[in-house]
C-alpha positions, 0 to 999 in steps of 0.5 A: 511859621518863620519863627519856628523855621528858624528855631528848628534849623538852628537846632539841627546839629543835635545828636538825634539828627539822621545826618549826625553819624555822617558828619561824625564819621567824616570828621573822624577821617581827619581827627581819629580821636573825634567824637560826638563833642568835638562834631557838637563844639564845631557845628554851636558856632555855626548854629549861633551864627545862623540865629543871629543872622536870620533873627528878624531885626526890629527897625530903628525907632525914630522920634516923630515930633508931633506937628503943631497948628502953625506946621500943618498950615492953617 
């Protein structure tokens, strides 16, 4: 379920998205000649950046030297 919660949050500045047209037409309320592109080139960093920032992380791998006899007291 986290995996797909990420993924799917990620994605979510797609054209298809009910919120997109909101956006487009806030954006063009600064920029006239705004279009789906330019709402699109601002919202692919922002996504990358969320991706990258909740992507589990695997731990550092440290080596594990195997104990001999003499180390475990006997």
């Amino acid at each position: 379920m986290v995996a797909f919660a990420i993924g799917d949050s990620v994605t979510n500045p797609t054209p298809m998205n009910a919120w997109f047209v909101l956006a487009l037409g806030f954006v063009q309320q600064f920029r006239k000649g705004a279009g789906i592109g330019t709402v699109l080139s601002f919202t692919v960093p922002i996504g990358l950046t969320v991706l990258v920032s909740w992507s589990p992380r695997r731990p550092a791998l440290r080596q594990v030297r195997p104990q001999s006899r003499t180390d475990q007291g006997q």
